[in-house]
C-alpha positions as a printed Julia matrix, in Angstrom:
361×3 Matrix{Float64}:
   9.04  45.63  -54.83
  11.54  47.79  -55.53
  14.43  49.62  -53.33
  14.17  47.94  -50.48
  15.51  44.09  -48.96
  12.38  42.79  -46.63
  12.87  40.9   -43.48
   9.56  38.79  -43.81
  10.43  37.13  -40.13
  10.77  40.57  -38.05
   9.12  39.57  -34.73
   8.37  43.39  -33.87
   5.5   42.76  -37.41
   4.06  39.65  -35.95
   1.05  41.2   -34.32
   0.23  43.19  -37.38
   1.17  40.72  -39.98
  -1.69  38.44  -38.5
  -4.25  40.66  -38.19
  -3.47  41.67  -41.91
  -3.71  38.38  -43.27
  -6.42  37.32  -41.52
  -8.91  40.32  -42.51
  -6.64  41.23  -46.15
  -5.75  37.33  -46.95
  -1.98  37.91  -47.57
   0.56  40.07  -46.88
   0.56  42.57  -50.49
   3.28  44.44  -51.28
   1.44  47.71  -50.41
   1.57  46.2   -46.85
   5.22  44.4   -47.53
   6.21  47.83  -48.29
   6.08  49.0   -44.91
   7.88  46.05  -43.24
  11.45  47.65  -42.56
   9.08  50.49  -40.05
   6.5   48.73  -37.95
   5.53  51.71  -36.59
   4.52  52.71  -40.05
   3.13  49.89  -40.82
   0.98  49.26  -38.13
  -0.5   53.3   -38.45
  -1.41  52.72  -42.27
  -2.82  49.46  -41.19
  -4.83  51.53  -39.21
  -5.55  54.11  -41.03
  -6.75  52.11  -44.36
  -8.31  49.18  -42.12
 -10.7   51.45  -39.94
 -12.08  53.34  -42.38
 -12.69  50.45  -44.92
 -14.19  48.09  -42.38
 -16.62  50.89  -40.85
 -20.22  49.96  -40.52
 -22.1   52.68  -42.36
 -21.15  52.95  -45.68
 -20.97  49.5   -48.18
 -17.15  48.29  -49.61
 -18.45  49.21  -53.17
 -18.97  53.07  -52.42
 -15.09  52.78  -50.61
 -13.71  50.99  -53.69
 -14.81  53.33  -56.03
 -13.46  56.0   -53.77
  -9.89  54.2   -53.17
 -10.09  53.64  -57.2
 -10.36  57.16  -58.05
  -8.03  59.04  -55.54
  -5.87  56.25  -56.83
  -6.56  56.96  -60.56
  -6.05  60.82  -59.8
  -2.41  60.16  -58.23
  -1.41  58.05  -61.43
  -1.16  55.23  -59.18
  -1.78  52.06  -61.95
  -1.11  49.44  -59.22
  -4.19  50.83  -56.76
  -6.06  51.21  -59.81
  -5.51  47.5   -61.1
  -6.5   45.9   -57.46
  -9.43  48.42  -56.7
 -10.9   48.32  -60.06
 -10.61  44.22  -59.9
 -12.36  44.08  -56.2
 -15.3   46.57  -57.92
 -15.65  43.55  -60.64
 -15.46  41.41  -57.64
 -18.31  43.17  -56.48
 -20.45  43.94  -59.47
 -19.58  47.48  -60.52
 -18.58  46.74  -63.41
 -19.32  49.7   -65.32
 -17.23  52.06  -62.57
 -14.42  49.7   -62.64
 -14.5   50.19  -66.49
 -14.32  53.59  -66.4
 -12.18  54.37  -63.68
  -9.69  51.84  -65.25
  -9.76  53.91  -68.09
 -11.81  52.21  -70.43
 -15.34  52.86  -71.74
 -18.33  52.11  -68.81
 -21.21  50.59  -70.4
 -23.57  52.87  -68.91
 -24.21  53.45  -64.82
 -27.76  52.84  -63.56
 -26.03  54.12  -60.33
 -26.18  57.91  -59.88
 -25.42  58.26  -56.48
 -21.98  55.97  -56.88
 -21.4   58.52  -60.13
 -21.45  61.38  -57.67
 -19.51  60.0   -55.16
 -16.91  58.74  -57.52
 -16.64  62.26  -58.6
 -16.05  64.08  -55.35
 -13.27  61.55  -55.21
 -11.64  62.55  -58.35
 -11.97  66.2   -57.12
 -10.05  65.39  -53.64
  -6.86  67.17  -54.91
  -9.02  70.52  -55.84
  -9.7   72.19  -52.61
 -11.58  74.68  -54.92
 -14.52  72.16  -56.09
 -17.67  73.12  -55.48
 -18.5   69.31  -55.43
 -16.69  69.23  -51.43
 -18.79  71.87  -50.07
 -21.81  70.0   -50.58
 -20.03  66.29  -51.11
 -22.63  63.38  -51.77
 -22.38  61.39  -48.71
 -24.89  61.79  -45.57
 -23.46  63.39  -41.98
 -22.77  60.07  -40.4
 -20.41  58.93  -43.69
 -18.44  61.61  -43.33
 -15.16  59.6   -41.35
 -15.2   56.5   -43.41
 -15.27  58.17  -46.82
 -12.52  60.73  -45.79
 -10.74  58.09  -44.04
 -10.89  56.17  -47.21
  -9.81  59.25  -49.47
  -6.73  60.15  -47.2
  -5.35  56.55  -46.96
  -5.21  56.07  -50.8
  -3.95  59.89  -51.19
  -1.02  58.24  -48.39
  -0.63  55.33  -49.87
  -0.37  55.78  -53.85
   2.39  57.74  -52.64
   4.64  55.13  -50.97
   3.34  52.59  -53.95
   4.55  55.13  -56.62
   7.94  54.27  -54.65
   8.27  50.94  -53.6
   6.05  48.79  -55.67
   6.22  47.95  -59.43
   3.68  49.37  -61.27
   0.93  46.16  -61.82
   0.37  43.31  -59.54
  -0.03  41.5   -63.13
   3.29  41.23  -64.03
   2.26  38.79  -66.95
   2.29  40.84  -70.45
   0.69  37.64  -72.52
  -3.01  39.03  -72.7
  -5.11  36.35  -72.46
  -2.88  34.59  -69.4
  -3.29  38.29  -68.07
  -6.71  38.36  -68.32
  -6.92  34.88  -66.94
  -5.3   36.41  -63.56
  -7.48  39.41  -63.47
 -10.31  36.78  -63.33
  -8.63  34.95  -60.43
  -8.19  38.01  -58.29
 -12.04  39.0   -59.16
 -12.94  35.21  -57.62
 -10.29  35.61  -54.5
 -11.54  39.45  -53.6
 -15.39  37.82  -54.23
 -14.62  35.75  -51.08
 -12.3   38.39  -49.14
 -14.53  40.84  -49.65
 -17.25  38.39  -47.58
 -15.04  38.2   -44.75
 -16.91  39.88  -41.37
 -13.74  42.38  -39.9
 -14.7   43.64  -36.73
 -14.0   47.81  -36.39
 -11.01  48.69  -33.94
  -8.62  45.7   -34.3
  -5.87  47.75  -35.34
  -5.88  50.98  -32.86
  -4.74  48.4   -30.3
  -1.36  47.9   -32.04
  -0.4   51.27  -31.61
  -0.38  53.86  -27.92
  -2.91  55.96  -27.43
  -2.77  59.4   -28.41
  -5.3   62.75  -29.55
  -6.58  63.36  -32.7
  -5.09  66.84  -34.03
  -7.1   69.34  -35.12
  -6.15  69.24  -39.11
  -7.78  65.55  -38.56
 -10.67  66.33  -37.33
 -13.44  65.4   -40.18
 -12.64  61.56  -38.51
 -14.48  62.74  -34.84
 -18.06  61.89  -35.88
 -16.65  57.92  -35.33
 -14.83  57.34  -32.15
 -13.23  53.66  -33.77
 -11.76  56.48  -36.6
 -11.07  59.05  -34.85
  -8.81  56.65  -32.42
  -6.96  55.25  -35.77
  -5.88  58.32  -37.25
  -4.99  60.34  -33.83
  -2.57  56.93  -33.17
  -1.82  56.63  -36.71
  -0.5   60.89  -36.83
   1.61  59.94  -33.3
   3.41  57.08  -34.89
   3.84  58.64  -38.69
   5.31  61.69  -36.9
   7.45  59.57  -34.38
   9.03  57.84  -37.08
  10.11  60.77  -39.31
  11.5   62.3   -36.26
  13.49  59.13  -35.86
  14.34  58.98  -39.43
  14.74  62.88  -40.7
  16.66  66.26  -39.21
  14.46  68.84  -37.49
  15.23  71.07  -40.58
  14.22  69.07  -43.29
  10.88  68.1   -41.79
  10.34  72.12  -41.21
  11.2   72.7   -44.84
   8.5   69.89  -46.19
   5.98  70.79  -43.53
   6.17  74.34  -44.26
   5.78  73.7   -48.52
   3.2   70.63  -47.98
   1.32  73.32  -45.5
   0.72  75.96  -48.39
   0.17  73.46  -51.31
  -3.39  73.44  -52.54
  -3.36  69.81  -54.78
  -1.46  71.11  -57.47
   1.2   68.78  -59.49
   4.65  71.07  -59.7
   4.89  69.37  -63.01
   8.62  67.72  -64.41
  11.31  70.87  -64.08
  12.81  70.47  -60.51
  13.95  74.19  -60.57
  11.42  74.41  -57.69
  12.83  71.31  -55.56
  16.48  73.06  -56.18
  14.83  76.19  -54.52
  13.12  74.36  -51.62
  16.27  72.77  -50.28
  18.7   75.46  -50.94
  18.61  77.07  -47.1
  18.99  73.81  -45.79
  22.73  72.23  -44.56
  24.48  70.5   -48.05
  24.17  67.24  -45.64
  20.4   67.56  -45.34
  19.65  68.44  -49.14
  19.48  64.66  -50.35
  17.17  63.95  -47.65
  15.12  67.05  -48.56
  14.79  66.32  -51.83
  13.42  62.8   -51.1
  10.58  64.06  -49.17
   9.5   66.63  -50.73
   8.98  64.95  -53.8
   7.61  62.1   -52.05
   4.93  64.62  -50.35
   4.11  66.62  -53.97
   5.62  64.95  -57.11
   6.5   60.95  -55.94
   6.21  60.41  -59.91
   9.82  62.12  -59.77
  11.78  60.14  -57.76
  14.2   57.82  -59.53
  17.11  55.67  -58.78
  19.66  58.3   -58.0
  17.81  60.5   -55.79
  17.01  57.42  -53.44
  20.32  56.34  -53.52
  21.73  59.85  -52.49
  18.97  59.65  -49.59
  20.46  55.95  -48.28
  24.2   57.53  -48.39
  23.06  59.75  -45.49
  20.35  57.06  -43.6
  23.23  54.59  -42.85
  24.39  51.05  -43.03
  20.61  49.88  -41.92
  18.78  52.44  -44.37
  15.58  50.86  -44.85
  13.59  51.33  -41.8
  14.84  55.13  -41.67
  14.2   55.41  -45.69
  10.55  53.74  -45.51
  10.07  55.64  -41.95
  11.22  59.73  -43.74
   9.09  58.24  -46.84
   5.99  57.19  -44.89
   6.56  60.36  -42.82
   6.36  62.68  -45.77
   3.3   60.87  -47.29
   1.2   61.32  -44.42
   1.9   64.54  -44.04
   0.9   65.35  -47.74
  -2.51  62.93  -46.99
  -3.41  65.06  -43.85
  -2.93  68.25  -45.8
  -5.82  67.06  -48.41
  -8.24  66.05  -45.71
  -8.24  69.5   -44.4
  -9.86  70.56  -47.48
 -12.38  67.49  -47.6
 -14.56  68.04  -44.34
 -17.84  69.37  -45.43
 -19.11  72.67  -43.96
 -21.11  71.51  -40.67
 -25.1   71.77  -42.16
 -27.35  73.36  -40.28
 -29.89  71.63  -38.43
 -33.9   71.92  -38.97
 -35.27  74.66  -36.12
 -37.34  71.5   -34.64
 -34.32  69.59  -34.45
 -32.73  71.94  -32.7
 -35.76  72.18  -29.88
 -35.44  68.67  -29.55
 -31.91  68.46  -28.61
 -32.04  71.47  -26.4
 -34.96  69.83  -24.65
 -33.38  66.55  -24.54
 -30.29  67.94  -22.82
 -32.17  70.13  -20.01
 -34.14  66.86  -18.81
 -30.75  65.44  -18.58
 -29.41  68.37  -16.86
 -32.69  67.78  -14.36
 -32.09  64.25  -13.76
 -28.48  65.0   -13.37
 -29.3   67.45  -10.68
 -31.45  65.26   -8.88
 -28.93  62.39   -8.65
C-alpha cells in the first residue's frame, strides 16, 4: 500500500470486511485500499461483487474481461491477479496473452471476441460495442464487470504497489504465482449468493447514465446504491466547485489518455479558488490520467483534507474514479435489438390476456 495508514479494527468495516473474506478469502489491498471510507468501500464491494457473482455468465468470460480493461488502464497489479485466477481456471492461453506474453493458440473464439470488446471499452467509437459479443440477458454482468475494473485500476494505480509479487528472485516468483493459481482454484469454487452486498448500503435509484445494469434487478440495486454512496462521499470529502470542474471535463471525455504534459490540468483548475486547485488537480487526474499522480501532488491534496486526511483523500479519490467508470459505461450499452415480428405478437398477446384477467379480478 502506499499513501495511506489503515485502521484494520474500524468497527464501522466489520459488516463488509466479513462478507469480503468470506466470498474473496482475505482482505487484498484493492479492498484494504478503501478502509479509511466505508462508504466507499462497501459501494465497490458492491459494485465488483454483484456483477462477478451473477448467475448468467461463467467467472472465466468476467476474468478475461476484468484482465483486459485492466491491461488497457496499465494497471500491472489487476493484470497479475486476473491473469493468475484465468490459469486458475484453465485459460491459459488468454492469461498468456493478456499478460503480455505469447498465447499458444485459442480454441476459444467466442472468449477472443469478448476479450476484445473489453480492450475496446475506452473507444466509444468501436464498432465492436454496437454489436458487442455477449447475448441480451449478459448485458449487466459484463458491463458491471467492465466499469468496476475501469473504477478500480484507478484507485490501484494510487494506493497499491504495482505487483502483489513483490519477490524479484524468478523462480521463488514463479513459485508464488503457482500458489495463488492453487488458492484462486479453490476460491473460485466457492458458491456466493447474488445480493449480499446491496444490503450494506440504503436504498436508492439507479440514474439514468447507469442504466445498461436494469435488465438484472440484484445489479441494478448495486450500482444505483453504489452511485448514492460514491457521490455522498465526495460531497463529504471535495468543494462544490471542484466536483463541477471534474464532472464537467470527465462528462465530455471520450476514453482518450491526455498523455504526460499537464499544460491541460494547469488549464482545468485555473477558474477555480487557489485553495481548491490542489484538490482539483488530484481528481482530475485521478478521473483521466491516475498514471500522473506522484508524491507531491497527493501531499498538496492532504495539506487541504486535514489532520484526519485519509478517509476524505480515499473518499475525493474514490469519488473521482467512479465518476470516470460511469462515464465509460454510457458508451458500453448495446443499441436495444429489435425483436422478431412473432415475438413481438407474442408479447402483445401475452399482455392483453393479462390485461383480461386483470379486469376480471
Amino acid at each position: 500500500m502506499r499513501h495511506l495508514e489503515l485502521v484494520l479494527d474500524d468497527t464501522r468495516t466489520q459488516a463488509v470486511r466479513r462478507q469480503i473474506r468470506r466470498d474473496v478469502g482475505a482482505l487484498v489491498p484493492p479492498f484494504l485500499l478503501h478502509l479509511p471510507s466505508p462508504a466507499a468501500l462497501c459501494a465497490y464491494w458492491a459494485i465488483v461483487r454483484e456483477p462477478t457473482h451473477g448467475i448468467h455468465v461463467s467467472r472465466a468470460r468476467k476474468e478475461a474481461v476484468a484482465a483486459a480493461v485492466s491491461a488497457i488502464n496499465a494497471c500491472p497489479y489487476c493484470v497479475e491477479v486476473h491473469t493468475t485466477v484465468l490459469h486458475a481456471l484453465g485459460v491459459d492461453a488468454q492469461a498468456r496473452d493478456l499478460a503480455g506474453g505469447r498465447g499458444s493458440g485459442s480454441s476459444d473464439p467466442e472468449l477472443d471476441a469478448l476479450i476484445a470488446w473489453a480492450r475496446a471499452t475506452r473507444d466509444p467509437d468501436a464498432a465492436i460495442l454496437r454489436q458487442p459479443p455477449f447475448a441480451d440477458h449478459e448485458v449487466a454482468e459484463l458491463i458491471g464487470v467492465a466499469v468496476s475494473y475501469h473504477y478500480i485500476n484507478r484507485m490501484v494505480a494510487l494506493f497499491v504497489v504495482p505487483s502483489p509479487f513483490l519477490i524479484k528472485w524468478a523462480p521463488l516468483k514463479a513459485g508464488l504465482r503457482r500458489l495463488a493459481v492453487l488458492a484462486f482454484a479453490r476460491q473460485t469454487r466457492h458458491d456466493v449468493r447474488p445480493g449480499a452486498a446491496v444490503q450494506l448500503l440504503p436504498p436508492s435509484s439507479l440514474p439514468d447514465d447507469l442504466g445498461w445494469a436494469r435488465g438484472n434487478a440484484v445489479i441494478a440495486d448495486a450500482f444505483g446504491r453504489a452511485a448514492a454512496a460514491f457521490d455522498a462521499a465526495g460531497a463529504n470529502a471535495l468543494p462544490e466547485p471542484v466536483r463541477s470542474m471534474v464532472t464537467e471535463w470527465v462528462t465530455v471525455w471520450r476514453g482518450e489518455d491526455p498523455g504526460l504534459s499537464r499544460a491541460w490540468l494547469e488549464d482545468a483548475v485555473r477558474p477555480l479558488a487557489t485553495d481548491h486547485r490542489p484538490l482539483g488537480r488530484l481528481t482530475l487526474l485521478t478521473a483521466l490520467a491516475p498514471y500522473q499522480i506522484d508524491e507531491r501532488l497527493i501531499g498538496e491534496a492532504r495539506a487541504h483534507l486535514g489532520p484526519a486526511a485519509d478517509e476524505p483523500l480515499v473518499a475525493a479519490c474514490a469519488w473521482a474514479s467512479f465518476t470516470a467508470a460511469r462515464r465509460v459505461g454510457t458508451w458500453l450499452a448495446p443499441p436495444r435489438r429489435p425483436q422478431p415480428r412473432g415475438q413481438k405478437r407474442m408479447i402483445a398477446r401475452a399482455v392483453t390476456a393479462q390485461e383480461k384477467r386483470d379486469h376480471l379480478l
